[in-house]
Every structure is written in C-alpha cells, then in structure tokens.
C-alpha positions as a Markdown table, in Angstrom:
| # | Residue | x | y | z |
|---|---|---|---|---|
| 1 | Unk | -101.4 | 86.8 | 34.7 |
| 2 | Unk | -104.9 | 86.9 | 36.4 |
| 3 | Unk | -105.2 | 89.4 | 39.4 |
| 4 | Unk | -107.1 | 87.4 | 41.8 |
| 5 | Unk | -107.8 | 90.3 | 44.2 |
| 6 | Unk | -110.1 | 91.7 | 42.0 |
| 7 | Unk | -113.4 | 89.9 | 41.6 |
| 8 | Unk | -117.3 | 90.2 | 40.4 |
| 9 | Unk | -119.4 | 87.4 | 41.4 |
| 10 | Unk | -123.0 | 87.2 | 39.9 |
| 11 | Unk | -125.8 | 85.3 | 42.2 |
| 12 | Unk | -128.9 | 84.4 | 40.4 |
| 13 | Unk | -132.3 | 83.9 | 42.6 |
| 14 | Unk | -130.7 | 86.5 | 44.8 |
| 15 | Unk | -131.2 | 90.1 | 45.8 |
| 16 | Unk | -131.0 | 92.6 | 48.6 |
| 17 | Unk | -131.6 | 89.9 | 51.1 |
| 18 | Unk | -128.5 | 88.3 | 50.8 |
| 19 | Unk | -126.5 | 91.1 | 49.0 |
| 20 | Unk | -126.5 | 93.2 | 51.9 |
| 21 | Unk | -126.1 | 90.6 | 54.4 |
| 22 | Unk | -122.8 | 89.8 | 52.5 |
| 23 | Unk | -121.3 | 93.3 | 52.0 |
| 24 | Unk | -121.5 | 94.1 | 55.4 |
| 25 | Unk | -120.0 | 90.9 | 56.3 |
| 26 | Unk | -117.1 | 91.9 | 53.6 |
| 27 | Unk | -116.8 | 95.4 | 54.7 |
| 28 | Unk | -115.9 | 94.1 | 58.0 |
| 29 | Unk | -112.8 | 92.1 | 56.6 |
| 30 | Unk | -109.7 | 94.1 | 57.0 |
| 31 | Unk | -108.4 | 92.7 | 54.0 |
| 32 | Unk | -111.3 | 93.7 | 51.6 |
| 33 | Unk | -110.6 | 96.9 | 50.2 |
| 34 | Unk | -114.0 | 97.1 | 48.6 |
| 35 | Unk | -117.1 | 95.3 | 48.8 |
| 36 | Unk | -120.3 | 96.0 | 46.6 |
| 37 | Unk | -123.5 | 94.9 | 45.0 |
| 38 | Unk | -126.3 | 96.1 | 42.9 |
| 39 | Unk | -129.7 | 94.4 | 41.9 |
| 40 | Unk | -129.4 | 95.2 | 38.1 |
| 41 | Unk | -133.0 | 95.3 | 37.7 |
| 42 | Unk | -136.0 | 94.4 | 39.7 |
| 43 | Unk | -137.5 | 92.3 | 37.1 |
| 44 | Unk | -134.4 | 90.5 | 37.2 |
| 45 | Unk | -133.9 | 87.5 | 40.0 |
| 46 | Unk | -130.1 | 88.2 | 39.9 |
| 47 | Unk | -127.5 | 90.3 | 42.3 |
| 48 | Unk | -124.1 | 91.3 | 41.5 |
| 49 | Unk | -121.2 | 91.5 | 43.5 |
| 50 | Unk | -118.0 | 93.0 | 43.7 |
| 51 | Unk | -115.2 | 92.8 | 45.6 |
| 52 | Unk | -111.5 | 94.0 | 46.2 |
| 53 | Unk | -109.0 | 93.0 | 48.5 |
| 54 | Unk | -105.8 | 94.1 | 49.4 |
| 55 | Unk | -103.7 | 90.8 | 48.9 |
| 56 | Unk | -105.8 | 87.5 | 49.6 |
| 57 | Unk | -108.0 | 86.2 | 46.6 |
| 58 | Unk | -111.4 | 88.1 | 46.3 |
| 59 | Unk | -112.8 | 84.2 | 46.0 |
| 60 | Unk | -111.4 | 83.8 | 50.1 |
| 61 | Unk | -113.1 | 86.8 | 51.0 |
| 62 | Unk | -116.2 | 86.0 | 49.6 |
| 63 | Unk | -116.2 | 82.3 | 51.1 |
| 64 | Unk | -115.1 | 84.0 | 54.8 |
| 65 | Unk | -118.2 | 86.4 | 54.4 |
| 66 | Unk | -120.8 | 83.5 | 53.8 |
| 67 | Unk | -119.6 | 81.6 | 56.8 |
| 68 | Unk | -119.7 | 84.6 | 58.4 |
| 69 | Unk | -122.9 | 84.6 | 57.6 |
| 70 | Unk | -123.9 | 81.4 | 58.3 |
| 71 | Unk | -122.6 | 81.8 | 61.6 |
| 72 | Unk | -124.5 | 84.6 | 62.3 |
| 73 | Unk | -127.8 | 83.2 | 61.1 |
| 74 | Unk | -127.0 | 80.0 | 63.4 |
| 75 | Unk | -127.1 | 82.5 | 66.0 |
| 76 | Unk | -130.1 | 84.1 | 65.8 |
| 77 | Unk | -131.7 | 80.9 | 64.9 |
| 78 | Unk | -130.7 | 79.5 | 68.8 |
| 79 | Unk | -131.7 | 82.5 | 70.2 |
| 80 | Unk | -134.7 | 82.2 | 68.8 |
| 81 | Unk | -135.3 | 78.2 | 69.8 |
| 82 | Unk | -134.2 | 79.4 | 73.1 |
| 83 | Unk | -137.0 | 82.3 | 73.6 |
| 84 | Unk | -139.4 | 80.3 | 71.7 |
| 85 | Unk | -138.6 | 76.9 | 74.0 |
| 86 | Unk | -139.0 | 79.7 | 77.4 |
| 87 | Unk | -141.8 | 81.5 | 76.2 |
| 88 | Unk | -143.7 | 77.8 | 75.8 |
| 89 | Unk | -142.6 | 76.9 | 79.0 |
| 90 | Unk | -144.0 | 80.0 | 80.9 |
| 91 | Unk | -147.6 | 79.3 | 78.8 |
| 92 | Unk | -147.4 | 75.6 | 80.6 |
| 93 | Unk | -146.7 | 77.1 | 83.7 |
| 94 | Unk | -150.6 | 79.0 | 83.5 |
C-alpha cells in the first residue's frame, strides 16, 4: 500500500523562484501538514519539494498550490495592465 499523503516532487529548471512561491502557497492549505523545498546545489538547475498532508493526496495539494499560484500571478499581472494602461493615459493627457 502506497501512502499518498506523503510526497517529494523534483522540478528541474527550477529554483527559489518558484520553490518559495509554492511553499507558501502549501503552507496556507489547512490540509498540508508540511511543505518544503531545498535547491540541492546552486550549480544544479533543479528544486526539490516536499510535502505532507493530513488526509488528501500530496499530488492535490501540490496541483491546488500552483493554481494558487497562477491565480495570484494573473492578479498582479492585471493590476499591473491597469496601472500601466492609467499611467499612459495621464502622459497623453500632457
């Protein structure tokens, strides 16, 4: 029997970026018991994750922290159409 709670996840290109990003986005799940990473070694393009829940598959966790995610960086991305689109807007107004 496999205990799907329990789960290390290894992301290669990836580093401190997005391994941050996603452990905060884990740590705020109620259900993740844990949530790691570590950047082996800087000469190494790879990140490692880790993550323990306390009942849902680590595998849902990790999928609810990257569209977390990717809500979050929609977000700021309209904000920052929106200030870019009024900040051109007051420049045509001179």
């Amino acid at each position: 029997m496999t205990d799907t709670t329990n789960a290390t996840v290894v992301f290669h290109g990836e580093d401190h970026t997005l391994g941050n990003a996603l452990r905060y986005c884990l740590a705020r799940d109620e259900e993740v018991d844990f949530a790691g990473y570590t950047v082996p070694h800087p000469a190494e393009s790879r990140m490692v994750v880790r993550i323990q829940t306390n009942g849902i598959p680590a595998a849902t966790a990790l999928h609810r922290a990257a569209d977390t995610l990717e809500n979050i960086a929609d977000d700021i991305l309209d904000k920052f159409n929106t200030a870019l689109n009024d900040f051109e807007e007051d420049e045509d107004a001179f």
